[in-house]
C-alpha positions as a printed NumPy array, in Angstrom:
array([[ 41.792,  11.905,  -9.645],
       [ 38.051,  12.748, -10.389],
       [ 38.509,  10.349, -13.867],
       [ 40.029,   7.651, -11.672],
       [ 36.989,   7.565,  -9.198],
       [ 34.329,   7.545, -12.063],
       [ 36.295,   4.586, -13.544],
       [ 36.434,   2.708, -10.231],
       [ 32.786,   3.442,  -9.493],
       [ 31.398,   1.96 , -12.88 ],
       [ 33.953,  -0.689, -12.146],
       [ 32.524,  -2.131,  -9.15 ],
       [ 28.946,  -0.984, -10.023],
       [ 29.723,  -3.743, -13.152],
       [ 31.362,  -6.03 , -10.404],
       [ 28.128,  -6.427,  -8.088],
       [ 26.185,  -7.098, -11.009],
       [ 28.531,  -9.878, -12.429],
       [ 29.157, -11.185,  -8.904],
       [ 25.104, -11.138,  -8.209],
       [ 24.436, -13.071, -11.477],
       [ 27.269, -15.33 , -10.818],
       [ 26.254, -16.209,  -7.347],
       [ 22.178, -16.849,  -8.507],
       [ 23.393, -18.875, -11.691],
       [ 25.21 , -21.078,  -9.216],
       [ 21.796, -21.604,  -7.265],
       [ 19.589, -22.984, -10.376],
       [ 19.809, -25.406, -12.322],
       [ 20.452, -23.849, -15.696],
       [ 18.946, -26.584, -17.644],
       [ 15.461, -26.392, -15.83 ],
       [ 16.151, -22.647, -15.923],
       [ 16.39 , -22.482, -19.914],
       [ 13.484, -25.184, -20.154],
       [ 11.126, -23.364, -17.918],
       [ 11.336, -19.625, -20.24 ],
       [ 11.418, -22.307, -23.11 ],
       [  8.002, -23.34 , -22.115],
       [  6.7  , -19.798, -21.771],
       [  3.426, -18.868, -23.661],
       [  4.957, -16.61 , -26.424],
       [  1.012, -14.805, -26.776],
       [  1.   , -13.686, -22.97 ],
       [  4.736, -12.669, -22.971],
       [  4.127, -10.676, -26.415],
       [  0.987,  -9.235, -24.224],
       [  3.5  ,  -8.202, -21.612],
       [  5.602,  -6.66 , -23.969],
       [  2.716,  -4.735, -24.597],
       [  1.416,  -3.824, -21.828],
       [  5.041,  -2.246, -20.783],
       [  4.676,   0.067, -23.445],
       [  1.962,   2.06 , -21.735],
       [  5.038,   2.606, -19.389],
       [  7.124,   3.989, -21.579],
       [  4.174,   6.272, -23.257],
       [  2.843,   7.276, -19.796],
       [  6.239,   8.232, -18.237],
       [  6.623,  10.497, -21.518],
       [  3.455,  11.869, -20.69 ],
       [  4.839,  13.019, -17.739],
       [  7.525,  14.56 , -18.158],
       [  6.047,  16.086, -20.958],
       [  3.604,  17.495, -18.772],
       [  6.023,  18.857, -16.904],
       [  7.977,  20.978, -19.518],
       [  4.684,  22.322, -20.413],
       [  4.014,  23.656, -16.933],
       [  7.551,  25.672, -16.915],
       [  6.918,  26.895, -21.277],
       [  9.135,  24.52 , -22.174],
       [  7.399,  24.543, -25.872],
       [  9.066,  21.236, -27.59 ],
       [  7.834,  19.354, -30.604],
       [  6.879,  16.33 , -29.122],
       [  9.042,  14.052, -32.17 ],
       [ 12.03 ,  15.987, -29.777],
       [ 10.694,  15.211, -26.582],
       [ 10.266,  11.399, -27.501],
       [ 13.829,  11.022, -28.893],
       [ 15.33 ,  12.89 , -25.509],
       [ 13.209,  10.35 , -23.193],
       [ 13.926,   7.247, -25.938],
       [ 17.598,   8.116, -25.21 ],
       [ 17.365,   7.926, -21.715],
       [ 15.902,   4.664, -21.725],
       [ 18.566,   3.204, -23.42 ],
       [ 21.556,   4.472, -21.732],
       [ 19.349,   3.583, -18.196],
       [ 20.439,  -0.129, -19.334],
       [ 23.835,   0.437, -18.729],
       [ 24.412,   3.174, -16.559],
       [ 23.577,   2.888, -12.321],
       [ 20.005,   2.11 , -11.866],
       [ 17.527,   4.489, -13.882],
       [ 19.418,   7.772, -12.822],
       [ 22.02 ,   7.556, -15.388],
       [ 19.094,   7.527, -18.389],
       [ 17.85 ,  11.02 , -15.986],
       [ 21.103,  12.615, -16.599],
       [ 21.559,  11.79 , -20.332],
       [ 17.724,  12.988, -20.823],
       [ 18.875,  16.436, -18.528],
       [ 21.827,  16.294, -20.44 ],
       [ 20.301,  16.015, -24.23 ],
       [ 17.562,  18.89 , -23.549],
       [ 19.785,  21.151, -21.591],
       [ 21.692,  21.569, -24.476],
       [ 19.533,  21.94 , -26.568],
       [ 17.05 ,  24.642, -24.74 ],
       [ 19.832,  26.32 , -23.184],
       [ 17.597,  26.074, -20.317],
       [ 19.66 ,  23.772, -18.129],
       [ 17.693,  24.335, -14.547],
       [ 14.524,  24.547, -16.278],
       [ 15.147,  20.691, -17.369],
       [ 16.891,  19.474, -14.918],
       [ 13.781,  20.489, -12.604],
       [ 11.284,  18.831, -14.503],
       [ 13.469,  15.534, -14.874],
       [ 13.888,  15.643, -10.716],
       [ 10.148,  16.373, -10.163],
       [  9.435,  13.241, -12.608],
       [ 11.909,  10.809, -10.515],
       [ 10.161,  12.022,  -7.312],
       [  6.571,  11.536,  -8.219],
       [  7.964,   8.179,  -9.567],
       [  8.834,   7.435,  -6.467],
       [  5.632,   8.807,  -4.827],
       [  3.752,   6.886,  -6.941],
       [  5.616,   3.805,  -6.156],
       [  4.87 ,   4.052,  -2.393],
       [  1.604,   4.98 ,  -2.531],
       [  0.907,   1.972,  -4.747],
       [  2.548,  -0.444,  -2.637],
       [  1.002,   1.246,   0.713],
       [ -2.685,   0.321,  -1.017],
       [ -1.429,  -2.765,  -1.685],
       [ -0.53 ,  -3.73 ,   1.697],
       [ -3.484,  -2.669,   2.805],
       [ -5.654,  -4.817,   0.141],
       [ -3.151,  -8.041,   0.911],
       [ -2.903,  -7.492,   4.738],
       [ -4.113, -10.866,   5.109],
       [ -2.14 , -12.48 ,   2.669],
       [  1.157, -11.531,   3.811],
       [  2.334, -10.616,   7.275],
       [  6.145, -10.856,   6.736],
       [  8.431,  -8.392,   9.289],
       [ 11.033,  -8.249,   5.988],
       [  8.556,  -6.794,   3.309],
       [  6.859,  -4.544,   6.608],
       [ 10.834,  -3.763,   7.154],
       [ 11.575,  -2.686,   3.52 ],
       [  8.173,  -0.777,   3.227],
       [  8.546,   1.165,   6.339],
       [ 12.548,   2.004,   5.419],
       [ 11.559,   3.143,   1.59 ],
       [  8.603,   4.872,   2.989],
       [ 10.275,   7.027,   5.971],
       [ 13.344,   7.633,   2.952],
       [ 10.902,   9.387,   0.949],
       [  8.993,  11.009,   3.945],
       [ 11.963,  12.753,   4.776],
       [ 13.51 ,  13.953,   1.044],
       [ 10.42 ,  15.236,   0.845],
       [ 10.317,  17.612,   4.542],
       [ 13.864,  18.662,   3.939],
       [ 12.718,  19.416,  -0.196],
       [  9.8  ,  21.061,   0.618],
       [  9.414,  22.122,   4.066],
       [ 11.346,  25.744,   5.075],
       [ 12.119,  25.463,   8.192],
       [ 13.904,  21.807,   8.011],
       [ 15.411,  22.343,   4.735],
       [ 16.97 ,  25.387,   6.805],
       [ 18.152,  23.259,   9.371],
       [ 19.56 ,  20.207,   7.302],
       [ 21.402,  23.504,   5.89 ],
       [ 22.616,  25.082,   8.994],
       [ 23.84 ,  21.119,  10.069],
       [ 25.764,  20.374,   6.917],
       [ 27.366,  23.682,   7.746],
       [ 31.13 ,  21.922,   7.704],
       [ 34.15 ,  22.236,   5.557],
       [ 33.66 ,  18.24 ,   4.78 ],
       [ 29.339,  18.288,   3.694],
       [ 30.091,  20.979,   0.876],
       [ 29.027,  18.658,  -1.598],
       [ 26.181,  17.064,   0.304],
       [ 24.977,  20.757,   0.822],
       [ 25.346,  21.953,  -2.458],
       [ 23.316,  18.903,  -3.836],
       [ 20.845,  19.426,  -1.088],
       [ 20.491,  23.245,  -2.105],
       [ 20.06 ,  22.526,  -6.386],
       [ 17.458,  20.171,  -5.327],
       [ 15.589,  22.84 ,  -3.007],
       [ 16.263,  25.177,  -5.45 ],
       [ 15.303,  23.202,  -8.794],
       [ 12.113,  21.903,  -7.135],
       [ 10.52 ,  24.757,  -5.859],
       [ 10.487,  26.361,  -9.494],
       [  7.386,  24.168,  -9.47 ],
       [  5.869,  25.883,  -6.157],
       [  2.927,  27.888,  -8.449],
       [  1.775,  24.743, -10.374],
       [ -0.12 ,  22.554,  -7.758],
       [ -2.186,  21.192, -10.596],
       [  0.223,  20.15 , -12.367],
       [  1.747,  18.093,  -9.643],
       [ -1.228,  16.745,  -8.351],
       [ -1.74 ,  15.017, -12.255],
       [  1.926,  14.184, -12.332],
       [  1.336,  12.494,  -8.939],
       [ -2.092,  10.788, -10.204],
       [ -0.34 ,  10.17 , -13.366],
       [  2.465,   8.125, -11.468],
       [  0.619,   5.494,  -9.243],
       [ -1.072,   4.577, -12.925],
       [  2.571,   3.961, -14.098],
       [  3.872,   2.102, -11.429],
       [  0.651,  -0.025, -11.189],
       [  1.641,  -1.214, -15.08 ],
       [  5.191,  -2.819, -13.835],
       [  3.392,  -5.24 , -11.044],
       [  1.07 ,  -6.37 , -13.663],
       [  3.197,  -6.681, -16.287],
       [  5.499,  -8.845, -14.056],
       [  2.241, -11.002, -13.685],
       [  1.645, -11.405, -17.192],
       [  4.558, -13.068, -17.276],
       [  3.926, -15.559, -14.397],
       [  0.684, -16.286, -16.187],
       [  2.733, -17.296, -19.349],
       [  4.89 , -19.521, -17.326],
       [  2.183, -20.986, -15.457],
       [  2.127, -19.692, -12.295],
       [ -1.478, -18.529, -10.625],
       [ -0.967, -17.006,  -7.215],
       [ -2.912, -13.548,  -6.065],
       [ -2.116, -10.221,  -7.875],
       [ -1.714,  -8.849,  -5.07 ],
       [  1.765,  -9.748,  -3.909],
       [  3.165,  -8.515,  -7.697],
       [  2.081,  -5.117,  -6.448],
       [  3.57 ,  -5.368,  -3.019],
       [  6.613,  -7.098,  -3.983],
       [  7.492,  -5.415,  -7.749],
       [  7.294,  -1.883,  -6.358],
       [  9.449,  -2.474,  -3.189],
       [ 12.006,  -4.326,  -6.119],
       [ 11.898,  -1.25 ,  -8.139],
       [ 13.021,   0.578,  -5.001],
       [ 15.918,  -1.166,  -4.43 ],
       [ 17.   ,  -1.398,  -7.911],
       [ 16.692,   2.542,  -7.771],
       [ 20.136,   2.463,  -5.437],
       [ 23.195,   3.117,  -7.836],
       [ 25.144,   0.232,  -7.2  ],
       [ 24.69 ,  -2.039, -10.388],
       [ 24.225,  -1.194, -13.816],
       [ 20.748,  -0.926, -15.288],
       [ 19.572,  -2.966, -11.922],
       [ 21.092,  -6.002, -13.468],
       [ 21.875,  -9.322, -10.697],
       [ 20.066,  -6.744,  -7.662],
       [ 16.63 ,  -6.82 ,  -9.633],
       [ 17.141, -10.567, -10.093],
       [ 18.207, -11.398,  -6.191],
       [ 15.577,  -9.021,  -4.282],
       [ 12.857, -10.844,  -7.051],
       [ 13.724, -14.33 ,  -5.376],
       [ 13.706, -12.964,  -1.993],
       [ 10.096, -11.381,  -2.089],
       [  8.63 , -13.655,  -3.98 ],
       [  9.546, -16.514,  -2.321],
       [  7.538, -15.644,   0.441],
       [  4.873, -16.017,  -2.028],
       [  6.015, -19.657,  -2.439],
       [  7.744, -19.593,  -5.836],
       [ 11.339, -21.268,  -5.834],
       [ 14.268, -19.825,  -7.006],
       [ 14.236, -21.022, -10.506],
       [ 10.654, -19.761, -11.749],
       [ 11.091, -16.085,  -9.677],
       [ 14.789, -16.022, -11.682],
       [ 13.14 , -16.679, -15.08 ],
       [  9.732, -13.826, -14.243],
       [ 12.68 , -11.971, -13.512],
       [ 15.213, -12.583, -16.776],
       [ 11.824, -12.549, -19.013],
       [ 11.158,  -9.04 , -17.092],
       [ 14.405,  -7.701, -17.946],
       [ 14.226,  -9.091, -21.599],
       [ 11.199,  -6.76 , -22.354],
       [ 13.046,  -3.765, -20.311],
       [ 16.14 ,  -4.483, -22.627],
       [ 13.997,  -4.676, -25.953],
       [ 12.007,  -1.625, -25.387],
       [ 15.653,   0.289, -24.101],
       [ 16.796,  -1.112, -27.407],
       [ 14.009,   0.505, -29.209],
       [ 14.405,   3.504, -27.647],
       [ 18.442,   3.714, -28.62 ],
       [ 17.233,   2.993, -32.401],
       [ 15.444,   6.351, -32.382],
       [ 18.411,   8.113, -30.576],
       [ 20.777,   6.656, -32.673],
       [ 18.807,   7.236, -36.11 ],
       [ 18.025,  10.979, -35.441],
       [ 21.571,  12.024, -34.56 ],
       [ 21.446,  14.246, -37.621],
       [ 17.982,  15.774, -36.871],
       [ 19.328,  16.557, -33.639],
       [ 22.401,  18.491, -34.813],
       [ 20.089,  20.359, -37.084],
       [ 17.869,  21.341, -33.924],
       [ 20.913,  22.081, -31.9  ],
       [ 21.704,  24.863, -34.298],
       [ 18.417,  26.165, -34.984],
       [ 17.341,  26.433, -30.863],
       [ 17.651,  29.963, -29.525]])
């Protein structure tokens, strides 16, 4: 029965996506489509490409950081093909937390410290997702005059109130005891027991306020590189309108594509990108090709990272072995 349910889930997780590309392909035209990404300036994409990397090398950072704080003592070679891996398999799996649980997964085993990890990859999704509100909350606050739209205000407020409260129950006693108390049924054992690791696996980080403060500094920095990377793009396609709505809209987008109910993000990223940004007053066909181009250099840097996952299978046996 379990088996049957993960098979149906990644079944209709692939099934939005299709169904999501289907329906926006039917709302270009795919011959102005191709010709517009045709026309692209190849030295300002290649500078995108680029500029993601500092993504990739500041979310290893991170979590690097983070393993550090709990004497996690990795070489870093080991750390980079973990995180490498994770970024691959993100591509395919729901959203980015199926690249979290291979990375959990792949150092777990091979520490034999699988709470230890699994903290330190939880801790570096949260601040992510700090980081991305806090971004987009300056950013609103820069723009105010630019946009005044009740739907981005909407989304903003709903991702923002989401966090507020993971956080309270995560962190706060005296709710987290209460959200305990009311899951307290036969039918919420799940919910509660997934409520309780996450208490549990966070607050092995309660003695290293330091370290989360950085993490936290650390993570507006990475989420500010997505927005501008997206606007790199537009720049190579021709499009000049203010920074400013690339880092309202890209972080809410990132938000949404966080839900698991596609694979790697793939048709949602693609829809919510035509939504916001028409409200910046791009059509449908340029915000489709910022966002294909967008997921081109996501896909080529994921395909990177599987290269040095797949090439160091053997060093990883070896290490498997030879960990305590």
């Amino acid at each position: 029965m379990e088996y049957f349910k993960k098979v149906l889930s990644l079944f209709l997780r692939v099934s939005i996506s299709l169904l999501l590309l289907y329906f926006l392909f039917r709302q270009v035209e795919i011959d102005a489509l191709a010709e517009i990404i045709r026309g692209a300036d190849k030295p300002l994409l290649f500078l995108a490409f680029l500029v993601f990397f500092f993504c990739h090398a500041f979310c290893l950072f991170r979590w690097e950081m983070l393993l550090r704080a709990l004497k996690i003592r990795l070489p870093l070679k080991r750390v980079i093909i973990s995180f490498s891996g994770g970024a691959f398999f993100s591509l395919f799996l729901p959203s980015t937390i199926g690249g979290d649980l291979m990375r959990s997964v792949d150092l777990a085993a091979h520490t034999k410290k699988p709470k230890e990890i699994i903290a330190t990859v939880l801790l570096d999704r949260l601040s992510g997702f700090v980081g991305l509100v806090v971004l987009c909350l300056l950013s609103l606050a820069f723009g105010w005059e630019l946009l005044k739209d009740r739907s981005v205000f909407l989304s903003l407020g709903l991702i923002t109130a989401v966090l507020s409260a993971i956080l309270i129950v995560l962190f706060n006693k005296s709710v987290y005891g209460i959200v305990n108390r009311l899951l307290h049924s036969p039918d919420s054992g799940k919910i509660r027991q997934l409520i309780k690791s996450l208490h549990d696996e966070i607050h092995i980080f309660r003695h290293h306020k330091r370290v989360i403060i950085n993490n936290l500094l650390l993570s507006v920095v990475i989420q500010a590189i997505s927005p501008l990377t997206v606007y790199i793009i537009a720049l190579s396609l021709g499009i000049k309108v203010s920074i400013v709505y690339f880092f309202i809209f890209v972080p809410i987008i990132g938000a949404i594509t966080l839900l698991p109910i596609s694979i790697g993000g793939l048709g949602l990223r693609d829809a919510t990108m035509i939504f916001f940004f028409a409200k910046a007053g791009l059509g449908k066909d340029i915000s489709f090709a910022i966002s294909l181009l967008n997921f081109f250099i996501i896909l080529m840097w994921g395909v990177i990272g599987g290269f040095i996952y797949v090439l160091t299978i053997r060093h990883r046996r070896i290490q498997h072995h030879k960990a305590p």
